[in-house]
N, C-alpha and C positions, 0 to 999 in steps of 0.2 A: 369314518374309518371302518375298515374292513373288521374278519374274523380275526378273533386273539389269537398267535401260534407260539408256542414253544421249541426251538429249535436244537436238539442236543446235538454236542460236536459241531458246535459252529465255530470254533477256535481251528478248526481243520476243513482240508483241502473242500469235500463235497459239502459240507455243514454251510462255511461262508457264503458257497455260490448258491445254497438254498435259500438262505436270508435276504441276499441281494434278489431274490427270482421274488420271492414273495413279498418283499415291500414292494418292489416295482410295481407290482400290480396291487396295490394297495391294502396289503394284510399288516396288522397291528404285530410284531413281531419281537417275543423275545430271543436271544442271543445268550443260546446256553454253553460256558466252555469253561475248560481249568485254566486257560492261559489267558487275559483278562487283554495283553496288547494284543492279541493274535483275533480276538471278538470283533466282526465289522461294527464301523461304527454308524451311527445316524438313528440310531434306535435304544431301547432298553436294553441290560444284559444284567443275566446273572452268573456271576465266575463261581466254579464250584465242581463237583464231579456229580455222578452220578448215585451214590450215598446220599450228598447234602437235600438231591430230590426230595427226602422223608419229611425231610423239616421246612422246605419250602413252600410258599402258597404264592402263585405266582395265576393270576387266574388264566384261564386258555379256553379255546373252542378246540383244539387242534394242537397235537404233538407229534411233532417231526423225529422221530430217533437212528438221528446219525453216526451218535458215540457209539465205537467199538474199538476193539485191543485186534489190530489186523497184524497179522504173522505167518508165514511158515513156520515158525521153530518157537517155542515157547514152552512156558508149564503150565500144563492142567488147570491148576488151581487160580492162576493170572487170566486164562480168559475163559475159566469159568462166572468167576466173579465179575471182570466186565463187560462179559458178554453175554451171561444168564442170568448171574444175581443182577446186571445191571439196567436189563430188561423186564425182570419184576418190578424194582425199582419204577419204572417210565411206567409201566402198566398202572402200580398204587396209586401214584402222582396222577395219572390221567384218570385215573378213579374217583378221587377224592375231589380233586377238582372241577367234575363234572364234563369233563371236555368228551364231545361226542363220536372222536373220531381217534386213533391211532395210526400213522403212515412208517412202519418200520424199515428200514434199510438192513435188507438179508444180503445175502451173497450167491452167486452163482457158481463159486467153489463150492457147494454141497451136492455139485452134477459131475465131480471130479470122475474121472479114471483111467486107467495107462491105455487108453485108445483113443480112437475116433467118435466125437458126439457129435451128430448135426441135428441141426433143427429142432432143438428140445422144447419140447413142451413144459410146462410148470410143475406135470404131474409127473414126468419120469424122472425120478430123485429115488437112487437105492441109497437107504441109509446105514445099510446095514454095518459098512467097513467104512467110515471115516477118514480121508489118507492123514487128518491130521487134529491135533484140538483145536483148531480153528474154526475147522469146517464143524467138527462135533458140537462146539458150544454153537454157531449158528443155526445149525439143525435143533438144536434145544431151546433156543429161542426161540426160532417159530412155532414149535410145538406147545412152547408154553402163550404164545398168542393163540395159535389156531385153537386151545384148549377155553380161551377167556372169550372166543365168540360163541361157543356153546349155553356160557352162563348168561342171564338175562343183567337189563341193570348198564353193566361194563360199559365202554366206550367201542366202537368199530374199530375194526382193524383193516388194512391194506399193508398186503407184503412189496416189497420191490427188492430183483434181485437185477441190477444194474453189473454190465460186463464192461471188464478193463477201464475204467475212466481216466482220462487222459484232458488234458488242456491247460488254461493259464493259472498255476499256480501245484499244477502236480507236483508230488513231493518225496512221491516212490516209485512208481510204473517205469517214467522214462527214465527219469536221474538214475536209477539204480541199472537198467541196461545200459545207459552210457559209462556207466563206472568199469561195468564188466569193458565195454567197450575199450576203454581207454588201456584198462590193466591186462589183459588177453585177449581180445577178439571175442565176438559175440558165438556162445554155442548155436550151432545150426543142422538139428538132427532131423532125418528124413529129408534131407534134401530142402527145407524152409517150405517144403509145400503145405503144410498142418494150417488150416484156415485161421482166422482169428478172429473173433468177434472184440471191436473196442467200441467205447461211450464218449463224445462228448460231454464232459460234465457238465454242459448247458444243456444239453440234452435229459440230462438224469434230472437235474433244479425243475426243468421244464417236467417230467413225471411225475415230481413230488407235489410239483400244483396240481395237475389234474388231478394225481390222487385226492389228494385232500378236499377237491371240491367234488366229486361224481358220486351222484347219487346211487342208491342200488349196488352196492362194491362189496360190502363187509364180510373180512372172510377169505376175501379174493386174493390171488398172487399173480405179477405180474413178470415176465422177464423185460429188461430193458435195455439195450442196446442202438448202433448209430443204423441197423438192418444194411451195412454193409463188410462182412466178411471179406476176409481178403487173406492171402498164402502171408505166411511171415515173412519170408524172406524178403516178401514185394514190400510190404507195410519195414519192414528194418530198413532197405536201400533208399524207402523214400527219405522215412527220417532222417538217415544219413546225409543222403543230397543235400535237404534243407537246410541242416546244418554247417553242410561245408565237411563232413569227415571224411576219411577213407571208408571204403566199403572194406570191413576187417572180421572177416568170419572164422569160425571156426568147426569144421565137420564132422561131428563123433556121432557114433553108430545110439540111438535112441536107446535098445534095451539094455547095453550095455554098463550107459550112464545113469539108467534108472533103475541096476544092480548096484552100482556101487553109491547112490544115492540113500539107498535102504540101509548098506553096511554102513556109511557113514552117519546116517541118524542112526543107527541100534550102538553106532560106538560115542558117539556124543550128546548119546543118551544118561549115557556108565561114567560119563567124565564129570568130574567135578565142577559146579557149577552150568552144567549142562549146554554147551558153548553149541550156538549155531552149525549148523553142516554147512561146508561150502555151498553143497548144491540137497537140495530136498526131493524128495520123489513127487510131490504136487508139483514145483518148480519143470520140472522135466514134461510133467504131462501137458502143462501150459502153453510151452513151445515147440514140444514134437509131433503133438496131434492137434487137429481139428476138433474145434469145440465152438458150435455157432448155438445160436439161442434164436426159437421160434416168437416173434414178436407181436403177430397176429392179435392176440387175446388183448394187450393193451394199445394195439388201434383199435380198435374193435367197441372195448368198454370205455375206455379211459380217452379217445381220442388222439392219442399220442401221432406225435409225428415229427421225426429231428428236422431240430432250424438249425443247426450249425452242422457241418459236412464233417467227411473223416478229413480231408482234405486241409480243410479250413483249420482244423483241429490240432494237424500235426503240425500246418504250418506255425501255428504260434508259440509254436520253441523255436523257429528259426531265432538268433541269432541270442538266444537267453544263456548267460553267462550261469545265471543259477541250476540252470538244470544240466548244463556240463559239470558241473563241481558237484 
Protein backbone atom coordinates (compact mmCIF):
# COMPACT_ATOMS: atom_id res chain seq x y z
CA UNK A 1 0.00 0.00 0.00
CA UNK A 2 0.93 3.36 -0.81
CA UNK A 3 1.38 6.94 1.30
CA UNK A 4 -1.44 7.42 3.94
CA UNK A 5 -3.67 10.66 2.59
CA UNK A 6 -6.34 12.57 4.21
CA UNK A 7 -8.72 14.12 1.90
CA UNK A 8 -11.00 17.17 3.14
CA UNK A 9 -14.11 17.79 1.19
CA UNK A 10 -14.24 14.68 -0.35
CA UNK A 11 -18.11 14.63 0.09
CA UNK A 12 -17.83 17.40 -2.80
CA UNK A 13 -17.49 17.81 -6.35
CA UNK A 14 -13.33 18.34 -6.56
CA UNK A 15 -12.66 16.21 -3.04
CA UNK A 16 -14.37 12.85 -4.56
CA UNK A 17 -12.39 13.00 -7.89
CA UNK A 18 -9.27 13.44 -5.72
CA UNK A 19 -9.79 10.24 -3.83
CA UNK A 20 -10.80 8.40 -6.95
CA UNK A 21 -7.28 10.02 -8.58
CA UNK A 22 -5.21 8.83 -5.69
CA UNK A 23 -6.36 5.35 -4.94
CA UNK A 24 -6.11 4.50 -8.49
CA UNK A 25 -2.83 4.92 -8.21
CA UNK A 26 -2.34 3.16 -5.11
CA UNK A 27 -2.44 5.80 -2.09
CA UNK A 28 -4.01 4.57 1.19
CA UNK A 29 -6.80 7.12 1.33
CA UNK A 30 -8.92 8.61 3.86
CA UNK A 31 -12.35 10.26 2.73
CA UNK A 32 -12.94 13.30 4.74
CA UNK A 33 -16.63 14.88 4.50
CA UNK A 34 -19.81 16.16 6.51
CA UNK A 35 -22.07 14.31 4.28
CA UNK A 36 -21.24 10.47 4.96
CA UNK A 37 -23.51 9.18 1.65
CA UNK A 38 -22.05 11.70 -0.66
CA UNK A 39 -18.05 10.07 0.67
CA UNK A 40 -16.73 7.61 -2.26
CA UNK A 41 -16.70 4.51 -1.39
CA UNK A 42 -13.94 1.61 -1.52
CA UNK A 43 -11.91 3.11 1.25
CA UNK A 44 -11.88 4.42 4.92
CA UNK A 45 -13.86 7.72 5.67
CA UNK A 46 -14.24 10.01 8.38
CA UNK A 47 -17.78 12.04 8.38
CA UNK A 48 -17.20 15.14 10.34
CA UNK A 49 -16.23 18.91 9.61
CA UNK A 50 -13.45 20.64 9.86
CA UNK A 51 -13.64 21.35 13.84
CA UNK A 52 -13.91 17.64 14.53
CA UNK A 53 -10.12 17.60 12.89
CA UNK A 54 -8.84 18.63 16.78
CA UNK A 55 -10.04 15.51 18.08
CA UNK A 56 -9.15 13.22 15.48
CA UNK A 57 -6.11 10.91 15.04
CA UNK A 58 -6.35 9.62 11.80
CA UNK A 59 -2.68 8.88 10.87
CA UNK A 60 -1.54 10.38 7.20
CA UNK A 61 1.67 11.13 5.16
CA UNK A 62 -0.20 13.55 3.19
CA UNK A 63 -3.24 16.17 3.51
CA UNK A 64 -5.21 17.09 0.86
CA UNK A 65 -7.45 20.22 1.89
CA UNK A 66 -10.42 20.66 -0.39
CA UNK A 67 -13.14 21.85 2.20
CA UNK A 68 -14.11 25.39 1.63
CA UNK A 69 -17.28 27.73 2.08
CA UNK A 70 -17.28 28.86 -1.96
CA UNK A 71 -19.50 31.99 -2.57
CA UNK A 72 -20.02 35.21 -4.05
CA UNK A 73 -22.25 36.54 -1.41
CA UNK A 74 -21.83 35.56 2.16
CA UNK A 75 -20.96 36.73 5.77
CA UNK A 76 -17.61 37.49 6.99
CA UNK A 77 -17.69 35.49 9.78
CA UNK A 78 -19.05 31.95 7.66
CA UNK A 79 -16.07 31.99 5.62
CA UNK A 80 -13.84 33.15 7.84
CA UNK A 81 -14.26 30.32 10.07
CA UNK A 82 -14.38 27.87 7.09
CA UNK A 83 -12.06 29.01 5.27
CA UNK A 84 -9.29 30.35 7.85
CA UNK A 85 -10.17 28.97 11.16
CA UNK A 86 -10.63 25.83 8.96
CA UNK A 87 -7.35 25.87 7.53
CA UNK A 88 -5.65 26.24 10.96
CA UNK A 89 -7.50 23.49 11.83
CA UNK A 90 -5.87 21.09 8.71
CA UNK A 91 -2.62 22.76 9.38
CA UNK A 92 -2.83 21.47 13.67
CA UNK A 93 -4.14 18.18 12.35
CA UNK A 94 -1.26 17.81 9.92
CA UNK A 95 1.02 18.78 12.65
CA UNK A 96 0.27 16.53 15.09
CA UNK A 97 0.01 13.87 13.14
CA UNK A 98 3.32 14.19 11.75
CA UNK A 99 2.30 14.12 8.09
CA UNK A 100 5.07 15.68 5.83
CA UNK A 101 3.44 17.41 3.39
CA UNK A 102 0.21 19.84 2.99
CA UNK A 103 -1.51 20.14 -0.81
CA UNK A 104 -4.06 23.16 -0.13
CA UNK A 105 -6.69 23.98 -2.63
CA UNK A 106 -6.66 28.08 -3.13
CA UNK A 107 -8.55 29.87 -5.55
CA UNK A 108 -7.64 31.97 -8.50
CA UNK A 109 -10.44 34.42 -7.56
CA UNK A 110 -7.66 36.23 -5.37
CA UNK A 111 -6.38 37.68 -9.15
CA UNK A 112 -9.82 39.09 -9.45
CA UNK A 113 -10.44 42.56 -11.03
CA UNK A 114 -12.87 44.66 -13.37
CA UNK A 115 -10.46 44.16 -16.40
CA UNK A 116 -8.40 42.21 -18.56
CA UNK A 117 -5.85 39.58 -16.73
CA UNK A 118 -3.77 37.32 -19.04
CA UNK A 119 -1.26 35.09 -18.52
CA UNK A 120 -0.71 35.54 -14.75
CA UNK A 121 1.83 34.44 -13.00
CA UNK A 122 1.52 33.06 -9.27
CA UNK A 123 3.19 36.12 -8.09
CA UNK A 124 0.83 39.02 -9.55
CA UNK A 125 -1.94 38.90 -6.82
CA UNK A 126 -2.82 42.61 -5.52
CA UNK A 127 -4.31 41.93 -2.30
CA UNK A 128 -5.02 44.90 -1.28
CA UNK A 129 -9.08 45.29 -2.34
CA UNK A 130 -10.69 42.02 -2.12
CA UNK A 131 -13.90 42.10 -4.40
CA UNK A 132 -15.20 39.95 -1.78
CA UNK A 133 -14.90 37.63 1.63
CA UNK A 134 -14.36 34.91 -0.31
CA UNK A 135 -11.49 35.92 -2.05
CA UNK A 136 -10.32 37.61 1.46
CA UNK A 137 -10.50 34.49 3.57
CA UNK A 138 -8.52 32.73 0.64
CA UNK A 139 -6.00 35.20 0.61
CA UNK A 140 -5.80 34.56 4.46
CA UNK A 141 -5.38 31.15 4.15
CA UNK A 142 -2.53 31.10 2.21
CA UNK A 143 -0.99 33.58 4.21
CA UNK A 144 -1.43 31.74 7.15
CA UNK A 145 0.26 28.51 5.16
CA UNK A 146 3.02 30.45 3.37
CA UNK A 147 3.47 31.80 7.22
CA UNK A 148 3.89 27.84 8.72
CA UNK A 149 6.84 27.10 5.89
CA UNK A 150 8.93 29.81 7.66
CA UNK A 151 8.74 27.75 10.91
CA UNK A 152 10.93 24.54 11.16
CA UNK A 153 9.24 21.15 12.44
CA UNK A 154 5.71 21.90 10.41
CA UNK A 155 4.75 19.75 7.53
CA UNK A 156 5.27 21.21 3.60
CA UNK A 157 3.11 23.08 2.00
CA UNK A 158 1.95 23.17 -1.86
CA UNK A 159 -0.57 25.83 -2.96
CA UNK A 160 -2.93 25.10 -6.08
CA UNK A 161 -4.99 27.70 -7.42
CA UNK A 162 -7.05 25.53 -10.17
CA UNK A 163 -9.53 27.74 -12.70
CA UNK A 164 -13.29 27.22 -13.41
CA UNK A 165 -13.54 23.38 -12.93
CA UNK A 166 -16.02 21.80 -14.84
CA UNK A 167 -16.79 17.99 -15.61
CA UNK A 168 -18.87 14.94 -14.31
CA UNK A 169 -20.46 15.65 -11.34
CA UNK A 170 -20.13 19.77 -11.30
CA UNK A 171 -22.67 21.04 -9.10
CA UNK A 172 -22.27 24.86 -9.58
CA UNK A 173 -20.24 26.27 -12.63
CA UNK A 174 -22.49 24.90 -15.45
CA UNK A 175 -25.98 24.10 -13.65
CA UNK A 176 -26.00 27.58 -12.33
CA UNK A 177 -25.41 29.22 -16.11
CA UNK A 178 -27.95 26.95 -17.29
CA UNK A 179 -30.37 28.08 -14.70
CA UNK A 180 -29.63 31.61 -15.80
CA UNK A 181 -29.92 30.11 -19.22
CA UNK A 182 -33.23 28.79 -18.95
CA UNK A 183 -34.93 31.73 -16.71
CA UNK A 184 -33.45 34.82 -19.13
CA UNK A 185 -30.78 34.18 -21.52
CA UNK A 186 -27.21 34.15 -20.72
CA UNK A 187 -25.56 37.87 -19.91
CA UNK A 188 -23.08 38.53 -22.64
CA UNK A 189 -20.90 41.75 -22.11
CA UNK A 190 -18.21 42.83 -24.43
CA UNK A 191 -19.26 41.06 -27.09
CA UNK A 192 -18.39 37.28 -25.22
CA UNK A 193 -14.87 37.88 -26.35
CA UNK A 194 -13.26 38.07 -22.53
CA UNK A 195 -11.03 34.80 -22.63
CA UNK A 196 -11.77 32.17 -20.20
CA UNK A 197 -9.47 29.93 -18.61
CA UNK A 198 -11.61 26.47 -17.37
CA UNK A 199 -10.16 23.00 -15.60
CA UNK A 200 -11.09 19.67 -16.10
CA UNK A 201 -11.55 18.32 -12.83
CA UNK A 202 -9.52 15.27 -13.82
CA UNK A 203 -7.09 17.46 -14.71
CA UNK A 204 -6.90 19.41 -11.22
CA UNK A 205 -7.22 15.35 -9.29
CA UNK A 206 -4.24 14.86 -11.67
CA UNK A 207 -2.23 18.24 -9.82
CA UNK A 208 -3.12 17.19 -6.66
CA UNK A 209 -1.08 13.85 -7.24
CA UNK A 210 1.90 15.44 -8.57
CA UNK A 211 1.64 17.81 -5.92
CA UNK A 212 1.68 15.53 -3.25
CA UNK A 213 4.53 13.40 -4.51
CA UNK A 214 7.33 16.16 -6.11
CA UNK A 215 10.07 16.65 -4.41
CA UNK A 216 11.72 20.05 -3.83
CA UNK A 217 8.08 22.13 -3.88
CA UNK A 218 7.55 23.41 -0.28
CA UNK A 219 6.33 26.70 -0.31
CA UNK A 220 5.51 26.80 -3.87
CA UNK A 221 2.16 27.88 -5.75
CA UNK A 222 0.92 26.62 -8.57
CA UNK A 223 -1.75 27.94 -11.18
CA UNK A 224 -3.76 25.17 -12.79
CA UNK A 225 -5.66 25.13 -15.61
CA UNK A 226 -6.90 22.94 -19.07
CA UNK A 227 -3.80 25.71 -20.84
CA UNK A 228 -6.61 26.26 -23.26
CA UNK A 229 -8.37 29.60 -23.06
CA UNK A 230 -10.93 30.27 -25.19
CA UNK A 231 -13.61 33.85 -25.91
CA UNK A 232 -16.84 32.85 -23.87
CA UNK A 233 -19.16 33.24 -26.05
CA UNK A 234 -17.34 30.39 -28.26
CA UNK A 235 -16.91 28.15 -24.81
CA UNK A 236 -21.27 29.05 -24.09
CA UNK A 237 -22.43 28.23 -27.87
CA UNK A 238 -20.45 24.98 -27.51
CA UNK A 239 -21.98 23.95 -24.41
CA UNK A 240 -25.20 25.00 -25.76
CA UNK A 241 -24.72 22.72 -29.07
CA UNK A 242 -23.99 19.86 -26.94
CA UNK A 243 -26.72 20.08 -25.08
CA UNK A 244 -29.31 20.53 -27.63
CA UNK A 245 -30.40 24.49 -26.40
CA UNK A 246 -30.92 27.46 -28.13
CA UNK A 247 -28.22 29.81 -28.41
CA UNK A 248 -30.23 32.43 -25.81
CA UNK A 249 -28.00 35.43 -25.12
CA UNK A 250 -28.30 38.42 -23.69
CA UNK A 251 -26.08 41.82 -24.43
CA UNK A 252 -25.64 44.38 -21.66
CA UNK A 253 -22.91 46.92 -21.68
CA UNK A 254 -20.19 45.39 -18.94
CA UNK A 255 -19.44 48.74 -16.87
CA UNK A 256 -22.86 49.37 -16.58
CA UNK A 257 -23.81 46.05 -14.91
CA UNK A 258 -20.82 46.07 -12.75
CA UNK A 259 -22.41 49.64 -11.47
CA UNK A 260 -25.26 48.27 -10.61
CA UNK A 261 -23.82 45.02 -9.23
CA UNK A 262 -22.03 47.23 -6.49
CA UNK A 263 -25.38 49.11 -5.66
CA UNK A 264 -27.04 46.03 -5.51
CA UNK A 265 -24.43 44.34 -2.98
CA UNK A 266 -24.17 47.74 -0.76
CA UNK A 267 -28.16 47.36 -0.64
CA UNK A 268 -28.42 43.73 0.28
CA UNK A 269 -25.80 44.29 2.38
CA UNK A 270 -28.43 46.86 4.71
CA UNK A 271 -31.19 44.23 4.24
CA UNK A 272 -32.11 42.05 6.57
CA UNK A 273 -30.75 38.85 6.67
CA UNK A 274 -28.46 39.87 3.96
CA UNK A 275 -30.13 38.22 0.80
CA UNK A 276 -27.91 37.34 -2.17
CA UNK A 277 -27.58 40.07 -5.09
CA UNK A 278 -28.94 38.91 -8.25
CA UNK A 279 -25.74 39.55 -9.99
CA UNK A 280 -22.17 40.37 -7.84
CA UNK A 281 -19.47 42.51 -9.16
CA UNK A 282 -16.87 39.34 -9.03
CA UNK A 283 -19.71 37.55 -11.02
CA UNK A 284 -19.38 40.29 -13.86
CA UNK A 285 -15.61 40.25 -13.88
CA UNK A 286 -15.62 36.59 -14.61
CA UNK A 287 -17.60 36.87 -17.73
CA UNK A 288 -16.87 40.16 -19.18
CA UNK A 289 -13.14 40.03 -19.22
CA UNK A 290 -10.36 37.97 -19.93
CA UNK A 291 -8.66 36.20 -17.08
CA UNK A 292 -6.19 33.34 -18.40
CA UNK A 293 -3.71 31.85 -15.92
CA UNK A 294 0.21 31.20 -16.77
CA UNK A 295 0.60 27.41 -16.33
CA UNK A 296 4.28 27.17 -17.10
CA UNK A 297 5.58 26.88 -13.48
CA UNK A 298 3.51 23.70 -12.83
CA UNK A 299 4.80 21.97 -15.95
CA UNK A 300 7.84 22.79 -15.24
CA UNK A 301 8.12 21.61 -11.45
CA UNK A 302 5.21 19.51 -11.00
CA UNK A 303 5.12 17.97 -14.51
CA UNK A 304 1.77 18.71 -15.04
CA UNK A 305 0.11 18.02 -18.22
CA UNK A 306 -4.10 17.87 -19.02
CA UNK A 307 -5.25 14.17 -20.00
CA UNK A 308 -8.66 15.17 -20.53
CA UNK A 309 -9.46 18.16 -23.30
CA UNK A 310 -11.72 21.08 -22.77
CA UNK A 311 -13.52 19.47 -25.36
CA UNK A 312 -13.78 16.12 -23.91
CA UNK A 313 -14.94 18.08 -20.77
CA UNK A 314 -17.80 19.84 -21.78
CA UNK A 315 -18.83 17.13 -23.83
CA UNK A 316 -19.82 15.26 -20.65
CA UNK A 317 -22.83 17.18 -19.82
CA UNK A 318 -24.27 16.35 -23.05
CA UNK A 319 -27.24 14.88 -22.51
CA UNK A 320 -27.27 15.14 -18.22
CA UNK A 321 -30.67 15.78 -16.93
CA UNK A 322 -28.97 16.89 -13.55
CA UNK A 323 -27.13 19.64 -14.61
CA UNK A 324 -30.19 21.24 -16.67
CA UNK A 325 -32.21 21.19 -13.40
Amino acid sequence: MGERVLVTGASGFLGGHVVQELRAHGYDVTAAGRRAPALPAGGPTFVGDLDDLATASIPCDVVVHCAALSSPWGRWSEFFHANVVGTERVLSFAQRMGARRIVHISSPGIYAAPHDLVNLRESEVDARHPMNHYIRSKLQAEALLQDSVTRSGGPEVVILRPRGIIGPGDPSLVPRLLRVHERLGVPVMRGGRGLIDLTAVENVALAVRLAAQAPGIDGEVFNITNGDPRPFIELLDQLLGDLGLPQKHRALPARGVYALAGILEAVCGMLPGRPEPPVTRYTVTTIAHSQTLDISKARELLGYAPVVTLDESLASYRGAGAARG
